[in-house]
C-alpha positions as CSV (number, residue, x, y, z in Angstrom):
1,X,401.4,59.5,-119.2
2,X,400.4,56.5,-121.0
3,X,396.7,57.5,-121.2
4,X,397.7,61.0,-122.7
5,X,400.2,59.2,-125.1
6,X,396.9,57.1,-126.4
7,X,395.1,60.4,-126.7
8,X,397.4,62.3,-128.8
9,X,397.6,58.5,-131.4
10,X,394.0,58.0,-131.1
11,X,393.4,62.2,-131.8
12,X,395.8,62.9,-133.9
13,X,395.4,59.8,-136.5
14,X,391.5,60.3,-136.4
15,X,392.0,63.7,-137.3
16,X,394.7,63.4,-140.2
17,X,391.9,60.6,-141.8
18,X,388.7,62.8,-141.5
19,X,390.6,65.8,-143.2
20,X,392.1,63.7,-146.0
21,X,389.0,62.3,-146.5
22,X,387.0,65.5,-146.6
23,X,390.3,67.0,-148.7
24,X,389.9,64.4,-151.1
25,X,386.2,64.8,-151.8
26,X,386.5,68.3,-152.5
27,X,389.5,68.6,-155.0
28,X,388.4,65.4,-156.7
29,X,384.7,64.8,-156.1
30,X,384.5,62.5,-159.1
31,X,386.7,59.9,-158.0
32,X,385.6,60.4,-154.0
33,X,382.0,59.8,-155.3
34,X,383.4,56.5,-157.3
35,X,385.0,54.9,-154.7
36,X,382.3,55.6,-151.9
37,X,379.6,54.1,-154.3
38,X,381.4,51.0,-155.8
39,X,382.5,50.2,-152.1
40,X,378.8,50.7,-150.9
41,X,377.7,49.4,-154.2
42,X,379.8,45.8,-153.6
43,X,378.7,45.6,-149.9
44,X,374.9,46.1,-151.0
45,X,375.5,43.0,-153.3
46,X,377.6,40.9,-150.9
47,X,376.3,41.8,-148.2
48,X,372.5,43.0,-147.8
49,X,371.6,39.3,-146.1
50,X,374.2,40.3,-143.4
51,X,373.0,43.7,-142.5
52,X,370.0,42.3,-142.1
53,X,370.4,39.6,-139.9
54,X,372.7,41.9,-137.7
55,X,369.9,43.7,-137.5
56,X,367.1,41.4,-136.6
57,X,369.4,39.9,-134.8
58,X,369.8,43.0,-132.4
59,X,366.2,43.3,-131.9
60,X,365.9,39.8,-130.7
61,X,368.7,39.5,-128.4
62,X,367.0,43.4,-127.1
63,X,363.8,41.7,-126.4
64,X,365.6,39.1,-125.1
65,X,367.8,40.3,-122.9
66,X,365.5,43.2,-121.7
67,X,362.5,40.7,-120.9
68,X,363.1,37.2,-120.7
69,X,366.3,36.5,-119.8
70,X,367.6,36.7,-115.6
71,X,369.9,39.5,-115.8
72,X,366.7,41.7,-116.8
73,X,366.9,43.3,-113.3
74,X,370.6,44.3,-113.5
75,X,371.6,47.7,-113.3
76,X,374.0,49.8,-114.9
77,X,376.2,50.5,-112.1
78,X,376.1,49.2,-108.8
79,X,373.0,47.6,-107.7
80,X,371.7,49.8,-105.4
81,X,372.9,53.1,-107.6
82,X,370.0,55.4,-108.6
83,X,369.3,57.3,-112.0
84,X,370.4,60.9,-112.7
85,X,368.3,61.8,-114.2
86,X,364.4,61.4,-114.7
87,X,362.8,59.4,-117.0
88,X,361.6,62.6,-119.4
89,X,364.3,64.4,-119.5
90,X,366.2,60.9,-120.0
91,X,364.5,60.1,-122.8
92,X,364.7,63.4,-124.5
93,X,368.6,63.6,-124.6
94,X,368.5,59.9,-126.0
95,X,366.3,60.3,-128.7
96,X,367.2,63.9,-129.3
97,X,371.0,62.4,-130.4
98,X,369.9,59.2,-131.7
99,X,367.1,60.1,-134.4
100,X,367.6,64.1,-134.9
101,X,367.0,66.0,-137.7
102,X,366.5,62.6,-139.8
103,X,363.0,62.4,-138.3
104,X,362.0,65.5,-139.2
105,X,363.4,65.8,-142.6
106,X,361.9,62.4,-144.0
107,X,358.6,62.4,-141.7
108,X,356.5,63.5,-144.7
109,X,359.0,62.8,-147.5
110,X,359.7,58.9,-146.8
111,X,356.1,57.6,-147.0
112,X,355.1,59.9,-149.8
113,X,358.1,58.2,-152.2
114,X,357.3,55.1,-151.4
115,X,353.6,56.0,-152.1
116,X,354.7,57.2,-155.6
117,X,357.2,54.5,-156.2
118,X,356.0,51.6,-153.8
119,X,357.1,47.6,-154.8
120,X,354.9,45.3,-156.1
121,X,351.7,47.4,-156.2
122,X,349.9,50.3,-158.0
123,X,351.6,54.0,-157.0
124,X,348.4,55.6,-155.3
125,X,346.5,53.1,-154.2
126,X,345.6,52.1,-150.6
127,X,348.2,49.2,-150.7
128,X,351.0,51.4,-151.7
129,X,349.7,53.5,-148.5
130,X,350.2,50.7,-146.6
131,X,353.8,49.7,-148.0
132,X,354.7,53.3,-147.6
133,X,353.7,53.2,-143.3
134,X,355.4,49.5,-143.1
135,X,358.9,50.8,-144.5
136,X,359.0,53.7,-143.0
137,X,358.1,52.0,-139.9
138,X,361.0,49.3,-140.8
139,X,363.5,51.9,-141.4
140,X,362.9,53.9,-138.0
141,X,361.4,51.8,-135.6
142,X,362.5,49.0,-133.5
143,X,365.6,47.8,-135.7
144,X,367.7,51.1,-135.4
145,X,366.5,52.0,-131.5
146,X,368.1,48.0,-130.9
147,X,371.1,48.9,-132.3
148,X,371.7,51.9,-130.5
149,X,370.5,49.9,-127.1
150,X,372.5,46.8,-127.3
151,X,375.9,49.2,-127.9
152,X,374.6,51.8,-125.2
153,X,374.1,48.5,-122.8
154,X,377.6,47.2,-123.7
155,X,379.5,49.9,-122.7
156,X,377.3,51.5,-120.1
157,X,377.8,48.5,-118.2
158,X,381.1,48.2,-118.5
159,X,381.8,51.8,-117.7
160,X,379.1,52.2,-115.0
161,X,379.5,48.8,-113.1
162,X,382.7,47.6,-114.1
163,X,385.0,51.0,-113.9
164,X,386.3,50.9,-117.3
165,X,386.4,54.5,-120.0
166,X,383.9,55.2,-121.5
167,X,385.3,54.1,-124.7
168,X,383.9,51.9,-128.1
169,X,387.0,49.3,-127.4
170,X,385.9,48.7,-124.2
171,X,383.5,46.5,-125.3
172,X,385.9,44.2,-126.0
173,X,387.8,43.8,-123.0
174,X,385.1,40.8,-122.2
175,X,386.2,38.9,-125.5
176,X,390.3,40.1,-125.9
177,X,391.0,41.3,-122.4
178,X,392.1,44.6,-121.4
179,X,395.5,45.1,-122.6
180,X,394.1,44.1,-125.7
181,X,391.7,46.3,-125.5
182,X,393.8,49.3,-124.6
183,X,396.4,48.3,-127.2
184,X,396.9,48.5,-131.1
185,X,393.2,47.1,-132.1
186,X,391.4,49.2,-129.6
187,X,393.1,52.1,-130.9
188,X,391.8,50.9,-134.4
189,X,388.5,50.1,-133.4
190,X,388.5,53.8,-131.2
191,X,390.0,56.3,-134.6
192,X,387.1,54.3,-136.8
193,X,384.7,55.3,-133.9
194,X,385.8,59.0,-134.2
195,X,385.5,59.0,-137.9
196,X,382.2,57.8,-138.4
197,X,380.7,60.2,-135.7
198,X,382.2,63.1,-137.0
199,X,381.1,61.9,-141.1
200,X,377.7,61.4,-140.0
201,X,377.2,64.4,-138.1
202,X,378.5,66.6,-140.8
203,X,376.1,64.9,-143.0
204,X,373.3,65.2,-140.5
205,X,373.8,68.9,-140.1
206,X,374.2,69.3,-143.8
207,X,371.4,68.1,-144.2
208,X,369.4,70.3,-141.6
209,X,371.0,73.0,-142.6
210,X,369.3,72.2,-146.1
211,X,366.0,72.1,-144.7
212,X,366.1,75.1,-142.4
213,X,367.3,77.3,-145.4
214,X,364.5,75.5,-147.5
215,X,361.8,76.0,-144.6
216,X,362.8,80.2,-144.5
217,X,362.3,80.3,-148.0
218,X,359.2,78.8,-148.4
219,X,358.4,80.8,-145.6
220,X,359.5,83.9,-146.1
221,X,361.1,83.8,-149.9
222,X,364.9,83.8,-147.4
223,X,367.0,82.8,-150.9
224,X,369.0,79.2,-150.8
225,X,372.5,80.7,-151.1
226,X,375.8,79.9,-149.7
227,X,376.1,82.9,-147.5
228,X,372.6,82.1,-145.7
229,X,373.6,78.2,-145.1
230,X,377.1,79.9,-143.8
231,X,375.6,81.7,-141.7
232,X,372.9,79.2,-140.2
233,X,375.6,76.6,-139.0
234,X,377.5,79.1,-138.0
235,X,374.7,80.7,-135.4
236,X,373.6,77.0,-134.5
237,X,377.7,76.6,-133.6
238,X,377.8,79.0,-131.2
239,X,374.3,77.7,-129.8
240,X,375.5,74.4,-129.2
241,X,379.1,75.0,-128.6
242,X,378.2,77.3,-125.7
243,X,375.4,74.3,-124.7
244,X,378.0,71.5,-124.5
245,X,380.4,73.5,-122.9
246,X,377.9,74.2,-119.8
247,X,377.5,70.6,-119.6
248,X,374.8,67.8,-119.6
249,X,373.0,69.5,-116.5
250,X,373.3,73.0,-117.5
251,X,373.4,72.9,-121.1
252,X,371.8,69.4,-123.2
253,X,369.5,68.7,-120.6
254,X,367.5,71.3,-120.6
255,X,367.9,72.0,-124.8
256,X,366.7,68.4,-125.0
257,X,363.8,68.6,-122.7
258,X,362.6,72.0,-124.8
259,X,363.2,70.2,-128.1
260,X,361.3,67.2,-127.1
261,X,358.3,69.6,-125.9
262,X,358.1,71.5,-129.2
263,X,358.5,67.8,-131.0
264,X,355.2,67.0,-129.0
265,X,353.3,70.3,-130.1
266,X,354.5,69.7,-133.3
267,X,352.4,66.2,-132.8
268,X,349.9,67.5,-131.3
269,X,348.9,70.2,-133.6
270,X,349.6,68.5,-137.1
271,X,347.0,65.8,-136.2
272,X,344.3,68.5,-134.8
273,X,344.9,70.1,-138.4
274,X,345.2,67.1,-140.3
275,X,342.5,64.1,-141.3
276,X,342.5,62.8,-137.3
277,X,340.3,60.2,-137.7
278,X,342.5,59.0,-140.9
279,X,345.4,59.2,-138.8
280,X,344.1,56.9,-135.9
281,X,343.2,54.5,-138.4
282,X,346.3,54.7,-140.5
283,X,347.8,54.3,-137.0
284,X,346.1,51.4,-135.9
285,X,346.6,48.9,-139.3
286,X,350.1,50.1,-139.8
287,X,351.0,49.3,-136.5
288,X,349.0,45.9,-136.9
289,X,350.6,45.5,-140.2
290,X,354.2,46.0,-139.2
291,X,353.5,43.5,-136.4
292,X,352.2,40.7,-139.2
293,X,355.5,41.1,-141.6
294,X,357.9,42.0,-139.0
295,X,360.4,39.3,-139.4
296,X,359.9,38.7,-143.5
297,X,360.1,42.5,-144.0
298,X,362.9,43.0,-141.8
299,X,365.3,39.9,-143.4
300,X,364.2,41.2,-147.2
301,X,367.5,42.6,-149.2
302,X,366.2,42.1,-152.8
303,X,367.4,38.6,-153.6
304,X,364.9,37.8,-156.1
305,X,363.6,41.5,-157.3
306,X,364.5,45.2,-156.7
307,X,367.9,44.5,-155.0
308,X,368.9,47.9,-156.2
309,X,365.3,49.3,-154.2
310,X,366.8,47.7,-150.9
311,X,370.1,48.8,-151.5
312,X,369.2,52.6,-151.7
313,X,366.7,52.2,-149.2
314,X,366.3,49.3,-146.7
315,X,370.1,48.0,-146.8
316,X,371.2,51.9,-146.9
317,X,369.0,52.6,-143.4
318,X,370.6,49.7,-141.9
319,X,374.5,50.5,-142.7
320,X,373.9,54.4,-141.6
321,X,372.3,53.5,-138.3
322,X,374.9,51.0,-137.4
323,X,377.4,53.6,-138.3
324,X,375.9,55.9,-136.0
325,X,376.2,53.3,-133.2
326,X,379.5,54.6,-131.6
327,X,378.6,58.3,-131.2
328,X,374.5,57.0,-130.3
329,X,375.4,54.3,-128.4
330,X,378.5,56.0,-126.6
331,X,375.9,59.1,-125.5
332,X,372.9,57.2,-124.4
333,X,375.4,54.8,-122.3
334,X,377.3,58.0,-120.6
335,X,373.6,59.3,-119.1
336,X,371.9,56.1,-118.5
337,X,373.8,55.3,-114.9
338,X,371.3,53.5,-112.8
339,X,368.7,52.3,-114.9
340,X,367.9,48.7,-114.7
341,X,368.5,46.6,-118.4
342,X,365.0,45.8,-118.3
343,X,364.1,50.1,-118.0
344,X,367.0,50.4,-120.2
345,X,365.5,48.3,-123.0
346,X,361.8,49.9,-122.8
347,X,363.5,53.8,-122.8
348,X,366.1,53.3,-125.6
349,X,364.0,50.6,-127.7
350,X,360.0,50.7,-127.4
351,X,359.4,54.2,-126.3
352,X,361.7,56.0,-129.2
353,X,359.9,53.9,-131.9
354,X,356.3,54.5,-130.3
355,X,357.3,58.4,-131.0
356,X,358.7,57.6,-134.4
357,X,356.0,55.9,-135.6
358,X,353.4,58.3,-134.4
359,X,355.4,61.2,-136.1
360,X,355.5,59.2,-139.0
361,X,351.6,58.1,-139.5
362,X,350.9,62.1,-138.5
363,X,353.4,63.6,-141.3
364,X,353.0,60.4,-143.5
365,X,349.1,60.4,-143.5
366,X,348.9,64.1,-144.1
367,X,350.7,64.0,-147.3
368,X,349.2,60.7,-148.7
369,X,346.0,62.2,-147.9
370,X,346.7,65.2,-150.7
371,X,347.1,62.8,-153.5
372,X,349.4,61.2,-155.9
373,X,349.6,64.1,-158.1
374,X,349.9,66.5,-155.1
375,X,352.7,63.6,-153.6
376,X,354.6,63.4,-157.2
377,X,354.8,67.2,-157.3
378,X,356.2,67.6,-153.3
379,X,358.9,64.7,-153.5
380,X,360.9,66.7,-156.1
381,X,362.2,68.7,-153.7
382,X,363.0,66.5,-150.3
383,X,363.8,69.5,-147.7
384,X,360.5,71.4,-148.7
385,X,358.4,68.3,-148.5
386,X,357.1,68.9,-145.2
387,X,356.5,72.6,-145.7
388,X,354.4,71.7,-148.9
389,X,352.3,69.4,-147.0
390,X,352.0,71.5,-143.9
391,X,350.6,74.3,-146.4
392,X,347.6,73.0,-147.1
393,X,346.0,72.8,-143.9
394,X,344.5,75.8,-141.4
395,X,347.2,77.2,-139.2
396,X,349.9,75.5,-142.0
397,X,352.6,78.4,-142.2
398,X,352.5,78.4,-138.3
399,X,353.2,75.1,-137.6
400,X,356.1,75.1,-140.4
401,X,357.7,78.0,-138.5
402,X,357.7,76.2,-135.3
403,X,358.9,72.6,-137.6
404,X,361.8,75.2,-138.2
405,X,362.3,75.8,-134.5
406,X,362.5,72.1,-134.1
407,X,364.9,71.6,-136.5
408,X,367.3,73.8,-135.5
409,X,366.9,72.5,-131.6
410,X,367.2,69.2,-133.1
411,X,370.3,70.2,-134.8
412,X,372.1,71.8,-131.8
413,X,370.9,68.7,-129.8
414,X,372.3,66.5,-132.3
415,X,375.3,68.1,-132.7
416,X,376.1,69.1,-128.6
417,X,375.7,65.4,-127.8
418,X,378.3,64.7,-130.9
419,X,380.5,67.0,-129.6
420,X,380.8,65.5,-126.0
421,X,381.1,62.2,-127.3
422,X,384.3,62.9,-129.6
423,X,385.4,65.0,-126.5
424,X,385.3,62.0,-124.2
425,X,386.7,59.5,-126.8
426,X,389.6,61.7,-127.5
427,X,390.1,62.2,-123.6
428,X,390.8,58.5,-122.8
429,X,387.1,57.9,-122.0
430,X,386.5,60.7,-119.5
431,X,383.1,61.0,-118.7
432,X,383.7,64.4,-118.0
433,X,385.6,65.9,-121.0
434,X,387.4,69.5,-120.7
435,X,386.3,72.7,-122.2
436,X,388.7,73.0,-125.1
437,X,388.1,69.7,-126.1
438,X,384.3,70.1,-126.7
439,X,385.2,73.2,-128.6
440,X,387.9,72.1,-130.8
441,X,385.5,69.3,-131.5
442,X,382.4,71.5,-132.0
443,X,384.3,73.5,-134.6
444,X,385.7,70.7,-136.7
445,X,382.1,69.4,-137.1
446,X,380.9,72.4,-138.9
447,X,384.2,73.5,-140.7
448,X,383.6,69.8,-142.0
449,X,379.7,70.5,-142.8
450,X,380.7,73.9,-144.3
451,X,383.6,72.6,-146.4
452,X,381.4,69.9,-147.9
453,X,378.4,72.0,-148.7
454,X,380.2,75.0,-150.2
455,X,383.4,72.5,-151.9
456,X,381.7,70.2,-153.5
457,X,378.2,69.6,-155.3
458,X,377.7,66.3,-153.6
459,X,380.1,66.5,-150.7
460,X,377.5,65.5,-148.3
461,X,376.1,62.5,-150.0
462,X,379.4,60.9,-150.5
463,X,381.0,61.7,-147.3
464,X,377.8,60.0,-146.1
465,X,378.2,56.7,-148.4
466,X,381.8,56.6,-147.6
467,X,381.3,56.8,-143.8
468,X,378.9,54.1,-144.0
469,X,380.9,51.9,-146.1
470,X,383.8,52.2,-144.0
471,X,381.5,51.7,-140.8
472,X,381.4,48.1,-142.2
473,X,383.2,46.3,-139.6
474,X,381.1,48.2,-137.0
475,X,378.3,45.7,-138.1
476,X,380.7,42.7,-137.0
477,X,381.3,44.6,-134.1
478,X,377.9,44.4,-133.1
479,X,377.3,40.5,-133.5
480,X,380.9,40.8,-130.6
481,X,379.1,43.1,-128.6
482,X,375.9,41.0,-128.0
483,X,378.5,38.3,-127.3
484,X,380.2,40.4,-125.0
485,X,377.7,41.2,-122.8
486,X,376.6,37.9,-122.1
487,X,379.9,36.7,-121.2
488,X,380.3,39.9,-118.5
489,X,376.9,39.1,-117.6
490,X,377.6,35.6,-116.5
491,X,380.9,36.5,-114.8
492,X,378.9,39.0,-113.1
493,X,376.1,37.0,-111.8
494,X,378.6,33.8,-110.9
């Protein structure tokens, strides 16, 4: 009884916020929009060094932990518990929820704005190539993959080895104790957790809604209207409604295995298009040159110059991924039973970024390759950036139909393992959340999407800088949770 009474406060409260929230954007947009950018605005200025330190901070203590330190060989669970699942299809459901349609939207688009608009150097030039790889490497390579890791390894562990639900507050239990934990602040912490999956979702899916709209017009002249974005979320619904409620074996399994395959064609056939031997060598220094600013790059928030560069960019990366660390981290833990912190480390840290950064160099290279003029000309309109680029090569239109293919699999991905996340964190922590659940949940995503896209001009955007600015704490939380695992670590191994 008590379990279902911290349902209904936990539920019910998370639900009342996110609709007033929303309710408030649409019938007064101007002052929604205010509020989200002055708070972002003031935590940009106050705050940049601490987002970034968080950050670095999490990819040391990954490397750390993963490598070097003696509970490398730990597993999640008990210590003679196997995986269930296999390494592939592991990997796919983890980075089909944790990088989405993000990767494919900004693949081309990121590197060819900051090879317009690069810092400190000529737009066009080789160097502002270079800046353009090392940024866009920065933004979604190791620092956001640690994130998501050292959160997943928090409360994987304490779900998997030590019993405990699978929910954000009990990462705490370690550092407050359990009744703690299951009290008044781990309600908190737990209706902050709901709202900022279910704001950056919505956003997400906005914004792949965007795209696949963009991509069939491009494609075939489909018109950018209302009643055609309606009706894409509200096909992709049912797709990954149905998909969540069949399960992770029987439904986001397999969706995620065939997204990551057609992610890999995707590779495959944009560089046997594109300038290959550009690409391996655009590869080869940008991975070189990430590696020799890594640290200065990765602490820069515009204290001298440009703090208004880092704060859209660099600063803004940061606060969104960290905000995506309950619904990320909260998936990746719930599937990653059995793997040993040192496998755990290499699958939800190294290997995503490897596939990031290739994607990026592919997409990236391709567009710089066009031009500055050509670059200028395909920024102007973000969601058809890729299609643009794609266009000028042999076999262009074909790929950009399968890109659309991919987003949409990306999208239901995204938004199925969004969906069982709410549905276990508003069922206690049950790793196996009822039907009803996933569907209430699966609706209220996209009535959400919908209601921002159609209410208000700039609904996404600001639902998006609001959920990041109140994801805040959720960067403190992350300095507790490295703490935390340390201290169950070393009760463990006592």
């Amino acid at each position: 009884m008590a379990n279902k009474k911290q349902f209904n406060y936990t539920f019910f409260i998370s639900i009342i916020i996110t609709i007033a929230v929303v309710i408030w954007g649409i019938a007064s947009p101007s002052t929604f929009e205010n509020m989200a950018n002055t708070t972002f605005g003031f935590l940009v200025d106050k705050f940049g060094w601490f987002y970034t330190i968080t950050m670095m901070s999490l990819v040391g203590f990954a490397i750390w932990i993963g490598f070097f330190s003696k509970y490398k060989n730990i597993r999640l669970g008990e210590q003679d518990s196997k995986p269930e699942y296999s390494f592939l299809t592991w990997f796919a459901m983890l980075f089909s929820a944790g990088m989405g349609i993000g990767l494919v939207f900004w693949g081309a688009a990121e590197p060819m704005n900051y090879f317009v608009a690069p810092l400190g150097v000529e737009p066009g030039t080789p160097e502002a190539a270079r800046f353009a790889m090392q940024k866009s490497f920065l933004h979604w390579g190791f620092h956001p993959w640690a994130n998501y890791a050292i959160f997943a390894l928090a409360l994987g562990l304490m779900q998997f080895r030590y019993n405990k639900p699978c929910l954000v507050s009990s990462v705490f239990i370690p550092l407050i104790g359990e009744e703690k934990a299951n009290g008044t602040i781990g309600k908190i912490i737990d209706i902050f957790s709901i709202f900022a999956t279910v704001a950056g979702i919505a956003t997400s899916l906005g914004l792949g809604t965007y795209q696949i709209n963009s991509g069939l017009k491009f494609l075939f002249n489909i018109p950018e209207t209302a009643s055609i974005q309606l009706s894409i979320v509200i096909i992709i619904t049912i797709i990954y409604i149905v998909s969540t409620v069949t399960g992770l074996d029987n439904g986001i399994k397999h969706l995620a295995n065939i997204n990551v395959y057609i992610f890999t064609f995707v590779i495959i056939a944009c560089f046997l298009v594109g300038p290959s031997i550009k690409i391996l060598d655009t590869f080869i220094e940008s991975v070189g040159y990430y590696i020799q600013t890594f640290i200065g790059s990765g602490l820069e928030s515009g204290a001298f110059f440009n703090k208004k560069w880092y704060g859209s960019w660099t600063i803004f990366y940061f606060a969104w991924f960290i905000a995506w660390a309950p619904f990320v981290g909260t998936f990746i833990a719930r599937i990653s039973k059995g793997r040993t912190i040192k496998e755990f480390i290499i699958g939800v840290m190294i290997a995503p970024s490897l596939a990031s950064f290739i994607w990026f160099i592919i997409a990236g290279t391709m567009g710089i390759d066009q031009g500055l003029e050509f670059a200028k000309e395909a920024i102007k309109s973000t969601p058809t950036t890729l299609f643009s680029v794609l266009s000028n090569y042999t076999f262009g239109n074909i790929i950009s139909m399968v890109c659309v293919c991919l987003l949409v699999t990306f999208f239901v991905t995204s938004a199925n393992s969004s969906t069982f996340v709410l549905a276990m964190f508003s069922s206690h922590g049950d790793l196996h959340p009822n039907g009803p659940k996933k569907i209430l949940w699966g609706i209220v995503q996209s009535g959400l999407t919908l209601a921002l896209m159609i209410g208000s001009v700039n609904g996404l955007q600001m639902l998006q800088t609001a959920s990041i600015a109140v994801a805040f704490p959720f960067s403190i939380i992350m300095i507790f949770t490295m703490i935390s695992i340390v201290k169950m670590l070393k009760k463990d191994s006592a």
